[in-house]
C-alpha positions in Angstrom: -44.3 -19.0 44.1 -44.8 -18.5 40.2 -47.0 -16.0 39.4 -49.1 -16.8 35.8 -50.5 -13.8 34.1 -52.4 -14.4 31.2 -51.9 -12.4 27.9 -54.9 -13.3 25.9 -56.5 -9.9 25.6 -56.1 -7.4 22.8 -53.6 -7.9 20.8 -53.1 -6.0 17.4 -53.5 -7.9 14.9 -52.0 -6.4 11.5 -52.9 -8.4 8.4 -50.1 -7.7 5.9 -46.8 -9.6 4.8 -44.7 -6.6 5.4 -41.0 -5.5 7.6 -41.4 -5.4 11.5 -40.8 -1.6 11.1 -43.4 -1.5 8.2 -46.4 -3.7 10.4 -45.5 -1.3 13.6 -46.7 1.8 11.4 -50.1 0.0 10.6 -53.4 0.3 12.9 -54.6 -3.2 12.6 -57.5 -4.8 14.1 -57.8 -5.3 18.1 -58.8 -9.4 18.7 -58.5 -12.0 21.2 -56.7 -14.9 21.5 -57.7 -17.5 20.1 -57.6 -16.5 16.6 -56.8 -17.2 13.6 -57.0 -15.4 10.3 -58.4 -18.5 8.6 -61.9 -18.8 10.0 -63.7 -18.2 7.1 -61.7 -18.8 4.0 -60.2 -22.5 5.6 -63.5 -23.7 5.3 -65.2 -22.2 1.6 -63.6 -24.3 -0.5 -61.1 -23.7 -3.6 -58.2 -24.9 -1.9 -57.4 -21.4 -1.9 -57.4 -20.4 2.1 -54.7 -17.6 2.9 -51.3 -19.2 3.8 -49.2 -15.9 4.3 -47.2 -14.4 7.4 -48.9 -11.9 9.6 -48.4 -9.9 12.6 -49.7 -9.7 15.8 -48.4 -6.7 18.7 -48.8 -6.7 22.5 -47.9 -4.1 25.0 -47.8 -5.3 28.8 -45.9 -4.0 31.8 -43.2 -6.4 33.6 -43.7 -7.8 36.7 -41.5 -6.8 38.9 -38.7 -9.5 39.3 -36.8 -10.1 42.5 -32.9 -11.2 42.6 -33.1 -14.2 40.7 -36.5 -14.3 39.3 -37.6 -15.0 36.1 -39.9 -14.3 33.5 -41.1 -16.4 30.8 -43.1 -15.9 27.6 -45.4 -18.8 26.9 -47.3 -19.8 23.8 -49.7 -22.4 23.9 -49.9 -23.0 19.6 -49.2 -20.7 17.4 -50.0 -22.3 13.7 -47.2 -22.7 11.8 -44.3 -20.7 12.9 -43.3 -18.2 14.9 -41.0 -15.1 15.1 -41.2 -13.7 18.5 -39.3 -9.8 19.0 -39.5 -8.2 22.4 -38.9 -4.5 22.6 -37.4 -4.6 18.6 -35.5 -7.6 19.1 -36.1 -11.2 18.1 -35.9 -13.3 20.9 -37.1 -17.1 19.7 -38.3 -19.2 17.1 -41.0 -22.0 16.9 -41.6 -24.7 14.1 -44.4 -26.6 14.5 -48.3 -25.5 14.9 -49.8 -27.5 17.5 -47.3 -27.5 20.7 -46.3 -25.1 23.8 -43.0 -23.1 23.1 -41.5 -20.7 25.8 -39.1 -18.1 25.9 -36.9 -16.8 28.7 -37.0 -13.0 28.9 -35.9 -12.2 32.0 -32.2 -10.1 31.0 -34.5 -8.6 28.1 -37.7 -7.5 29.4 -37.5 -3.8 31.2 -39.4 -1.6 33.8 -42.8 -0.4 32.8 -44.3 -1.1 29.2 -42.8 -3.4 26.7 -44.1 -4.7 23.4 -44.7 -8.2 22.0 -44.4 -8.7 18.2 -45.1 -12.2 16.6 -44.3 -12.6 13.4 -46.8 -15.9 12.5 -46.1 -18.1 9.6 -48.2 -20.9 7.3 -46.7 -20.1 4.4 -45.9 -23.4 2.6 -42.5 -25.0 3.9 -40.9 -28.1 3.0 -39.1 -28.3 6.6 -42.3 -28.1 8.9 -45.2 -30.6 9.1 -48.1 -31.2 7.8 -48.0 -29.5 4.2 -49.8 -32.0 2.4 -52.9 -33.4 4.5 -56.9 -33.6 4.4 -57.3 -30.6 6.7 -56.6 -26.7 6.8 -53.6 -25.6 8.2 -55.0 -22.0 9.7 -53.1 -19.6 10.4 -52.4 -17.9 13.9 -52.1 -17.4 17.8 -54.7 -19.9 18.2 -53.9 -21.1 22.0 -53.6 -19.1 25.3 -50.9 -16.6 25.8 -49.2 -16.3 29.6 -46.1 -14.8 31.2 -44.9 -17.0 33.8 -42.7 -15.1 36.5 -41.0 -18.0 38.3 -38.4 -18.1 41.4 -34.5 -18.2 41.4 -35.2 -22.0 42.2 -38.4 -23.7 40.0 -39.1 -26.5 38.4 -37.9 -27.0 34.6 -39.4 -24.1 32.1 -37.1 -24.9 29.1 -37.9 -28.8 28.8 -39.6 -28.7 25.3 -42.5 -27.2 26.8 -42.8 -29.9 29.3 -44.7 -29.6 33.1 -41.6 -29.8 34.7 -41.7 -33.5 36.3 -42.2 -36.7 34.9 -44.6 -39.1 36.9 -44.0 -42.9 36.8 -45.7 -45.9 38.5 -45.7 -49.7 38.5 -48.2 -51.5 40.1 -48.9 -55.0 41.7 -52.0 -56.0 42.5 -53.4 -53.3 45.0 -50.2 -51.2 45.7 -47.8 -48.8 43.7 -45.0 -47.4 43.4 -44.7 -43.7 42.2 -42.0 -41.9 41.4 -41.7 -37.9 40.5 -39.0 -36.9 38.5 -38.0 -34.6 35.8 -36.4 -34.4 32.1 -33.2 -33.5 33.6 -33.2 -32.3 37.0 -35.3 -31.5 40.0 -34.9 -28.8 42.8 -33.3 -30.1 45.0 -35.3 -30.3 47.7 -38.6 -31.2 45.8 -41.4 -32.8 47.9 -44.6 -35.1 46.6 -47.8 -35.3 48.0 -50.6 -37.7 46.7 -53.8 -36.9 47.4 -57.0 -39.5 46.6 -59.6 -38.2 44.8 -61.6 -36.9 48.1 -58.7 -35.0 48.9 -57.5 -37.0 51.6 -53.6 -37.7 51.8 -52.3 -40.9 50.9 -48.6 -40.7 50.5 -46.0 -38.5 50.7 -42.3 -38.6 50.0 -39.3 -36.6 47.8 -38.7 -36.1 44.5 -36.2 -39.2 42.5 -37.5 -41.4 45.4 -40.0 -44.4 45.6 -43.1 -43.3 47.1 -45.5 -46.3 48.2 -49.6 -46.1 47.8 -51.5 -48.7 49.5 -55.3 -49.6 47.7 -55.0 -48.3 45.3 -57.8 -47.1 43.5 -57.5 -47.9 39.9 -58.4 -45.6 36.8 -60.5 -47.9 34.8 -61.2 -45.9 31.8 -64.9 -44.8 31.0 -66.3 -47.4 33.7 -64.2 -45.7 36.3 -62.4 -43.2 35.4 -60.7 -42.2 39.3 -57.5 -39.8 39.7 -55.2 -39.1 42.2 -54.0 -35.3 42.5 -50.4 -35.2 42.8 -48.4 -32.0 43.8 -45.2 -31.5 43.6 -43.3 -28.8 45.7 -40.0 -26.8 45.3 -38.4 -25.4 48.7 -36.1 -23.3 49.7 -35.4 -24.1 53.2 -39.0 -23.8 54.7 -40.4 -21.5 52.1 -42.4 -23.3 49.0 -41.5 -21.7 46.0 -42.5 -23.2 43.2 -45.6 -26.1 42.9 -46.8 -28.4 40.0 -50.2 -30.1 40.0 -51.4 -32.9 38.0 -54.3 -35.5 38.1 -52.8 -38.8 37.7 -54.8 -42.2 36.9 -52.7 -45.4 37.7 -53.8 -48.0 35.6 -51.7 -50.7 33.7 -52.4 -52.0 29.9 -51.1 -54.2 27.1 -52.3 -55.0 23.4 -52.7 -59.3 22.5 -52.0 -59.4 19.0 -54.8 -61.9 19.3 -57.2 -61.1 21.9 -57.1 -57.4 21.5 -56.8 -54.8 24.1 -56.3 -55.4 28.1 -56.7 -52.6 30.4 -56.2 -53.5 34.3 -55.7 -57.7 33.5 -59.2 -57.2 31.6 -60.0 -57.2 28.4 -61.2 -53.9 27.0 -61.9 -54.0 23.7 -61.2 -50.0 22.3 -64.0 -48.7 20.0 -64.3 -45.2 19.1 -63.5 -42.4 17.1 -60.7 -39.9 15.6 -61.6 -35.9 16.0 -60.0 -32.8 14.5 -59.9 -30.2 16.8 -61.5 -26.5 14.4 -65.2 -25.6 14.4 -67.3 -23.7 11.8 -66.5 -20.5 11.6 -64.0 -20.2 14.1 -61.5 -22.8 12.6 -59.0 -23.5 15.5 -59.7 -20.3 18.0 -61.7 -22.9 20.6 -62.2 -22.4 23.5 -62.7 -24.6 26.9 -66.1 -24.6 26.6 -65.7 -26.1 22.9 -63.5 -28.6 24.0 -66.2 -29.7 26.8 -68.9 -29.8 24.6 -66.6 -32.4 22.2 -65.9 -34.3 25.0 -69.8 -34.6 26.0 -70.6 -35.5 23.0 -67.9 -38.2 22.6 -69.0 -39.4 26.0 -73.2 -39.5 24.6 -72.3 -41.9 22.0 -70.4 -44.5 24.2 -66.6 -44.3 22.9 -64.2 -45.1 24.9 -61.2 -44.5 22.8 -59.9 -41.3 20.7 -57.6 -40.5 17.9 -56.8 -37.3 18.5 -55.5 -36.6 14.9 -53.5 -36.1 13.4 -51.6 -33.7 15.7 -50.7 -32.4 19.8 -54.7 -31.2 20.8 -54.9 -28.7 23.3 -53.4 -29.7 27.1 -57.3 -29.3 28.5 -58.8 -32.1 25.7 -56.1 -34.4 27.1 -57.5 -33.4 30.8 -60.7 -34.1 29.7 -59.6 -37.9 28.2 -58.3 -38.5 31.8 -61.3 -37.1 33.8 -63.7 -38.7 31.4 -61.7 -41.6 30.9 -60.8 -42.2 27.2 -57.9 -44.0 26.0 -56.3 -41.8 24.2 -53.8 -42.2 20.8 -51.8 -39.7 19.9 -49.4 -38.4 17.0 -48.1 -35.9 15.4 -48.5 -34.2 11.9 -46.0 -36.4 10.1 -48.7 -36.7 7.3 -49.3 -37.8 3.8 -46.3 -36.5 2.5 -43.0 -37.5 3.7 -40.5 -34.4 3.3 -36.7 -35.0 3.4 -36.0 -31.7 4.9 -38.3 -32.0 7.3 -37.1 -34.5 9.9 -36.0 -32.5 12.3 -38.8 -30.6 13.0 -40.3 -34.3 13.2 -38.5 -35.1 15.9 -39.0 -32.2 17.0 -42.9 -32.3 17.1 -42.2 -35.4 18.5 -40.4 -34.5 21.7 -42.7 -31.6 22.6 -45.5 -33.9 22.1 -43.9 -36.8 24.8 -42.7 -33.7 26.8 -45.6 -32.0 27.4 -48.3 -35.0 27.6 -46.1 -37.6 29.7 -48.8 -37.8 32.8 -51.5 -37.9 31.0 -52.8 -41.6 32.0 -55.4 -41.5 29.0 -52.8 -41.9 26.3 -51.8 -45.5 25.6 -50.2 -45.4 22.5 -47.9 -42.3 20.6 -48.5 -42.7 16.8 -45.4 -42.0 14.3 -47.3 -41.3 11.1 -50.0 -41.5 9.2 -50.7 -42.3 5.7 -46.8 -41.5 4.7 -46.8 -43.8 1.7 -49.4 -42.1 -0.2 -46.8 -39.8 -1.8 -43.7 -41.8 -3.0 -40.3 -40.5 -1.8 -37.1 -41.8 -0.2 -35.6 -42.2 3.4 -39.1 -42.3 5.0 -38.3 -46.0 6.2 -35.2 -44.8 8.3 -36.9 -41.5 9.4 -39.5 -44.1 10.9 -37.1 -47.0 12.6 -35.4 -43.8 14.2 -39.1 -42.2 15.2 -39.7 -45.6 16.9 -36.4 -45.1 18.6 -37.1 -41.8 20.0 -40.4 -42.8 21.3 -39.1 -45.9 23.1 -36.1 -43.7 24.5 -38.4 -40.9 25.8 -41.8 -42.8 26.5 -41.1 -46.5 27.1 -44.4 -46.9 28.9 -46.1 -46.8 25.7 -46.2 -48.6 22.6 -45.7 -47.4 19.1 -48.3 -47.4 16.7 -48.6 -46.0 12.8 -52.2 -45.7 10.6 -51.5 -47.3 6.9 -52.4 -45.9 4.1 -55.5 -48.2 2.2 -53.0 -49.3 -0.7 -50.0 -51.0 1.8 -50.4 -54.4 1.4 -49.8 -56.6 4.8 -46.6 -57.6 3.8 -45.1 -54.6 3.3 -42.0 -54.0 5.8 -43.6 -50.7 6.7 -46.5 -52.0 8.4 -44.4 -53.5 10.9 -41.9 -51.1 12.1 -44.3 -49.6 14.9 -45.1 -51.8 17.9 -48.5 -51.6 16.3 -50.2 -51.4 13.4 -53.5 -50.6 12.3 -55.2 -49.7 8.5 -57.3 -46.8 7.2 -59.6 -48.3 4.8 -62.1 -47.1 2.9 -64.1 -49.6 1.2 -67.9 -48.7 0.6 -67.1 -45.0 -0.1 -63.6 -44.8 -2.5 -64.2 -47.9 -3.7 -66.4 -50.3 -3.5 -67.8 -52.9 -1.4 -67.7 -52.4 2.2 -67.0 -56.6 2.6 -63.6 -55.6 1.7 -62.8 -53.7 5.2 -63.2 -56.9 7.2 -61.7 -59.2 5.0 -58.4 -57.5 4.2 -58.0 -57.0 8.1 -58.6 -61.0 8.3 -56.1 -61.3 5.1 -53.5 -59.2 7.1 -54.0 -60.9 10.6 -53.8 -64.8 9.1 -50.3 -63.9 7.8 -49.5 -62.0 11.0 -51.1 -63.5 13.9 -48.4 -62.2 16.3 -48.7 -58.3 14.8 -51.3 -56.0 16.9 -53.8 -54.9 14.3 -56.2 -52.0 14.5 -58.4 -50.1 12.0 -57.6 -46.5 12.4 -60.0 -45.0 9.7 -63.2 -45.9 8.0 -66.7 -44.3 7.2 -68.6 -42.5 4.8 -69.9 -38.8 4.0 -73.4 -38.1 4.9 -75.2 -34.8 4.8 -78.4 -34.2 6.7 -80.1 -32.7 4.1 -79.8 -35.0 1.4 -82.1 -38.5 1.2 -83.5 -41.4 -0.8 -84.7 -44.7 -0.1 -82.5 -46.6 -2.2 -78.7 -44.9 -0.8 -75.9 -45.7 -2.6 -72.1 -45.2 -2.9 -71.3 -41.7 -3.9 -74.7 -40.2 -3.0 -73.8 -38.5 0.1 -77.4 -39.0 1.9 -77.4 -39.4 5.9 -79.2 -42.8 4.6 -76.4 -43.9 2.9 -73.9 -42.8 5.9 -75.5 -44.9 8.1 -76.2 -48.4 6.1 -72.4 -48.3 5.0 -71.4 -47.9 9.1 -73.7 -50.6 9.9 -72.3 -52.8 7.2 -68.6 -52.1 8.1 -68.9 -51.9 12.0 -71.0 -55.5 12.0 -68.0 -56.9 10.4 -65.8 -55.3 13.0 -67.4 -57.1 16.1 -66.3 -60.6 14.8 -62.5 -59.7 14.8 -61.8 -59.7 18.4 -58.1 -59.2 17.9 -58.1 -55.7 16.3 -56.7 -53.5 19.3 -58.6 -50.7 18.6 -61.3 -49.3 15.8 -61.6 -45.5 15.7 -63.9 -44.4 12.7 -63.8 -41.1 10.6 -64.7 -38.7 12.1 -66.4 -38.0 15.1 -67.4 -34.1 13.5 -67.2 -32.8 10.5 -64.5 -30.8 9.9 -62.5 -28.2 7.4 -60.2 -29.3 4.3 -60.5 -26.6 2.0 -59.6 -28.5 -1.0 -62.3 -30.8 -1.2 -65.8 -30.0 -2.6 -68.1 -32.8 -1.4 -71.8 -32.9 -1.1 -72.6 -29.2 -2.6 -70.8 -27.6 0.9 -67.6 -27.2 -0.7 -63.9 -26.7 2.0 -65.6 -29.4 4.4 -65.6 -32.9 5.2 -68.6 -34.5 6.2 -67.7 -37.8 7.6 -68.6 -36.9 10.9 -70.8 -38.8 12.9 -71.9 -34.3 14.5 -72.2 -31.6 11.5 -69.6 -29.1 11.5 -71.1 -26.6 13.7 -71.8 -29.6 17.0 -75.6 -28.7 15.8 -77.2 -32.0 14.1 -76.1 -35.5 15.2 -76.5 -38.0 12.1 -78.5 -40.8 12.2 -75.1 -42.7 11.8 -74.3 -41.0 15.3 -77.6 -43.1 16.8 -76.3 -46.5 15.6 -72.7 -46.1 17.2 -74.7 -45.3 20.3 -77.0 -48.2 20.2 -73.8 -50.1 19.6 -71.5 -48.8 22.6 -74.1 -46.7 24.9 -75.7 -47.9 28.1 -77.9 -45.2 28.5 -81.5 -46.5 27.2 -82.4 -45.1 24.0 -84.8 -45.3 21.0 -84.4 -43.4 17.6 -86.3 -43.1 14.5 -83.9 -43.0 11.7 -84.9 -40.8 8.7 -86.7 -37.5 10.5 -85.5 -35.0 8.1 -86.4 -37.2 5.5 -90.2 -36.3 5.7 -91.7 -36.0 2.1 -91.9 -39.5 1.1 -92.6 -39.9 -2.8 -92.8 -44.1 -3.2 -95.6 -46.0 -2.3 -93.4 -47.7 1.0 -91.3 -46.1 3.0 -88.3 -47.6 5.0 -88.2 -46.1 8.3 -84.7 -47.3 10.3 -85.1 -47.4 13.9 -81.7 -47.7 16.3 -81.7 -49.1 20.2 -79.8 -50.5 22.6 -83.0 -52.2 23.5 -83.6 -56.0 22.5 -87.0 -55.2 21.2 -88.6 -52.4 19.1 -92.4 -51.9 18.3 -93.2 -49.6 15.7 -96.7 -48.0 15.8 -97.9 -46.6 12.7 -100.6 -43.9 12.5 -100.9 -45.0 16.8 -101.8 -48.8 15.9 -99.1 -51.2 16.5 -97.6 -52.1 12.9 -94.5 -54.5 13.7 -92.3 -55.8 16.3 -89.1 -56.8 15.8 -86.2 -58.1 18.7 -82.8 -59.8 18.3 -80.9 -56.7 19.4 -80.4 -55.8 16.4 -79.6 -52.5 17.3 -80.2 -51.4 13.4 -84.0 -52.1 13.2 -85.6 -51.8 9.7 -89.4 -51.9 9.2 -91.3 -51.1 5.7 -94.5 -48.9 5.9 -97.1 -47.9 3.8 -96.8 -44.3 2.1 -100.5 -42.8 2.2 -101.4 -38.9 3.0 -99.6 -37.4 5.9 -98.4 -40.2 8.8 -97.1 -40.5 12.2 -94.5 -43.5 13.4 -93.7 -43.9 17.0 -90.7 -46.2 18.1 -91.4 -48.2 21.7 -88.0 -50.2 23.2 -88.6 -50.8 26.8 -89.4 -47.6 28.5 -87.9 -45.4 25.1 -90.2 -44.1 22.8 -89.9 -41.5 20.3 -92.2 -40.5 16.9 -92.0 -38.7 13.6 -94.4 -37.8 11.2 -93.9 -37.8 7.3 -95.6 -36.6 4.1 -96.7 -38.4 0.9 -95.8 -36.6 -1.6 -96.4 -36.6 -5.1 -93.1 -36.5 -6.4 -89.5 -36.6 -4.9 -88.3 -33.4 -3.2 -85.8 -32.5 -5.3 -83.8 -30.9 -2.1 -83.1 -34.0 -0.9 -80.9 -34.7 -4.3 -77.7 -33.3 -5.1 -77.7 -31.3 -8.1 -74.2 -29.8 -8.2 -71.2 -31.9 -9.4 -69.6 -33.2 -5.8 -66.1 -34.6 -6.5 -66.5 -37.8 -4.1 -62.8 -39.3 -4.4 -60.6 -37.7 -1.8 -59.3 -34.6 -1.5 -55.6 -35.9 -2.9 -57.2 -37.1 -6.5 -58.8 -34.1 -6.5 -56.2 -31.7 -6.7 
């Protein structure tokens, strides 16, 4: 059977831009993967993060290998490049930061200690995406490590990164046909088990062949999210050498350029958000437990959708999406910036990313690009139509899909090369006038009935430590963060035909260019501050929007000195009815569901409010004070255009 050894642990890391020969002589630092050198400096601001090569070193001793056995060096993601040498000599390369990459080693490993050496690269390149993009590229072996020892007969290692087997299924009504199969070939004698989720088996058959499954038991996204374990078995003879394991949802799914998103025959309208993957102070080194917590708090506001942008996330976030049952799109880093001399490593990107998240039955769509007109250059529109292709070649269960940048226009050619389409618009925080968002959706979908249309980016910076009581454009308060959501999203429940809506950004994340909101290298769209600490108030209203879970919150608790002789105190629920008490008398009741509940009260010496929805209550007490708190105003010059105008 293969034998996984993990490689994680203590590896020298040696931070100079110097010769093999020259890194080997230096001590370094002893760290852990994850890691990456840009923890800190990706996230200060400047625009001036390190983007260099460095070294890391790793001893190990060999397994021992049997007649025919062999040994493979795997890398999760390593951010941007790599150069790997074993024992001296180089041995592979990798372009492309956010994928699995292996390495056969078997006829160049040797008995008793050998040494690793990866030369890591996110030097500016003109041949490897993203260069250009609202995000820090850090540097480093940011992903698990593992050497895989594998037998003379085993399932694929070398099929860009992939599992090793493909699953397939087509279902009618409650039965299914599945099928196992690889990128190019099986072991020949490969047997498939499939298990239901309370381990009992349900089917069995071979590999290439039709396997039938009676009732099934469908994955029904967040309302039911219910997998099947599938294993896969390599024999020799009677001996099982070699076994793959994957949870598998079935589930079936098409987009009505009119009626919007269908999962299982139903409609299933797909609201949620996009998420960048780095934390504070740890940039892209996450671990498990990080990508739980994400998850969680995905789940706590009600999503059921995810953009995981704008590049391949970690295998166990995807595992997650399927256990917790988030449709899931996906893309890679083709960004911003398209580069001629890049394409390859496009399509590249692009195969890994298919390859290595085939099963996973929470993607539905595989995105081509995003934002690629914002920079002009030629041969973008061909590097697209043949994208498209590729996907439909290697994934034709899923549709294509691109996010626009705000300035296409609806009839621009572009916007119609992918399957589906969908627009990032930013009206009420570039420019004005949140209105805008709905009706240039409406504009684009009464030209183009028969085009699937989604809205793949929109929101608003809010910090949670600046306020006011009369928010506007460009001020950066959690006040303002929230009304401009509220506007935008209200305007998004009349359009029943937009396929999916995924606002910006579920957490604030790193783009070391931009300085916004006096906390320069970050952006603060996020719904969760940077460090998963503070949920917005703007995180409250998408929950009253899309959460079952009973809920009452007073808006506006950090904003506690209150200057103005009325105060406006913003409740959210997914209640039908909210009474506020003020000062423990009842001051106003308001129903509707509303979810967005807004009552003005009386500023006089230090107060209490207290929310009541159903069985949800929740208080908050305030100050009056004499003059406005000048913390709660932004008194550095914040450069609120984006990060591209800025530069």
């Amino acid at each position: 059977m293969r034998e996984i050894i993990n490689l994680n642990a203590k590896w020298r890391f040696v931070e100079k831009n110097v010769s093999l020969e020259e890194a080997r002589a230096h001590e370094g630092e002893i760290v852990n993967i994850p890691h990456t050198w840009n923890a800190l400096d990706g996230q200060d601001g400047g625009g001036d993060y390190v983007r260099t090569k460095y070294w890391y070193f790793r001893s190990f001793e060999a397994p021992k290998l049997s007649v025919g056995q062999k040994l493979w060096l795997e890398f999760n993601a390593v951010n941007s490049s790599a150069t790997v040498y074993l024992n001296n000599e180089q041995i592979g390369v990798h372009h492309g930061g956010y994928s699995r990459f292996r390495i056969e080693i078997t006829d160049c490993v040797k008995e008793g200690a050998n040494e690793i050496a990866v030369l890591v690269d996110n030097e500016p390149n003109e041949t490897v995406y993203p260069q250009t993009a609202d995000f820090t590229f850090y540097g480093g072996i940011y992903r698990d490590v593992n050497l895989v020892k594998t037998e003379p007969i085993h399932f694929e290692m070398d099929a860009s990164g992939s599992k090793g087997i493909k699953i397939d299924s087509q279902l009618s009504d409650n039965k299914a046909i599945l099928t196992v199969h690889a990128w190019r070939s099986l072991p020949e004698d490969t047997r498939v088990e499939v298990f239901d989720a309370e381990d009992n088996l349900v089917a069995e058959g071979k590999g290439n062949s039709a396997i039938k499954i009676k009732n099934v038991h469908r994955w029904n996204g967040r309302k039911d999210p219910y997998l099947y374990k599938i294993v896969a078995s390599a024999y020799d003879g009677d001996i099982k050498v070699d076994e793959i394991v994957e949870h598998y949802g079935f589930r079936e799914f098409y987009i009505d350029p009119r009626k919007g998103f269908f999962l299982n025959g139903v409609p299933y309208p797909l609201r949620g958000v996009a998420k960048h993957q780095d934390r504070l102070g740890v940039g892209n080194a996450i671990t498990r437990e990080d990508m739980e917590e994400d998850i969680k708090l995905i789940a706590e506001v009600g999503a059921n959708t995810i953009r995981l942008a704008h590049y391949q996330h970690d295998d166990y976030t995807y595992e997650l999406c399927d256990k917790y049952g988030f449709l899931i799109w996906s893309e890679i880093p083709y960004i911003s910036r398209h580069m001629p001399a890049a394409t390859e490593n496009a399509v590249s990107q692009m195969r890994e990313l298919i390859a290595q998240t085939y099963n996973r039955c929470s993607i539905f769509c595989r995105g081509i690009s995003n934002e690629i007109t914002m920079k002009s250059s030629t041969g973008k529109t061909k590097v697209h139509k043949m994208l498209n292709e590729l996907i439909h070649g290697l994934d034709p269960t899923r549709p294509t899909c691109m996010a626009n940048f705000a300035m296409m226009l609806a009839f621009n050619p572009f916007c119609h090369i992918a399957d589906a389409t969908a627009m990032n618009f930013y009206h009420g925080w570039y420019t004005p006038w949140t209105w805008l968002n709905g009706f240039r959706l409406s504009f684009f979908h009464f030209f183009f009935p028969g085009k699937p249309l989604g809205f793949s980016e929109y929101g608003a910076e809010g910090m949670p430590n600046l306020h006011t009581e009369h928010p506007k454009r460009g001020d950066n308060s959690e006040e303002y963060q929230l009304i401009c959501h509220y506007k935008v999203y209200k305007s998004l429940e009349k359009r029943k035909y937009l396929w999916a809506t995924h606002l910006w950004n579920m957490f604030d994340f790193a783009a070391d260019a931009r300085n916004v909101g006096g906390d320069p290298g970050k952006n603060h769209k996020g719904l969760v501050t940077f460090d998963r600490k503070t949920k917005k108030d703007a995180f409250y209203l998408y929950k009253a929007f899309w959460s079952d879970e009973p809920f009452v919150h007073i808006c506006g608790k950090r904003f506690k000195d209150r200057h103005e002789a009325n105060a406006n105190i913003y409740v959210t629920s997914n209640q039908d009815e909210v009474t506020l008490f003020l000062n423990g008398k009842e001051f106003a009741k308001q129903g509707g569901a509303k979810r967005l509940f807004h009552f003005v009260v009386p500023v006089e010496g230090d107060f209490k409010v207290e929310a009541v929805a159903g069985n949800c209550k929740e208080e908050a007490s305030f100050h009056k004070a004499a003059v406005a708190n000048p913390e709660y105003v932004l008194h550095v010059k914040s450069n609120n255009a984006s990060w591209e105008k800025k530069k």
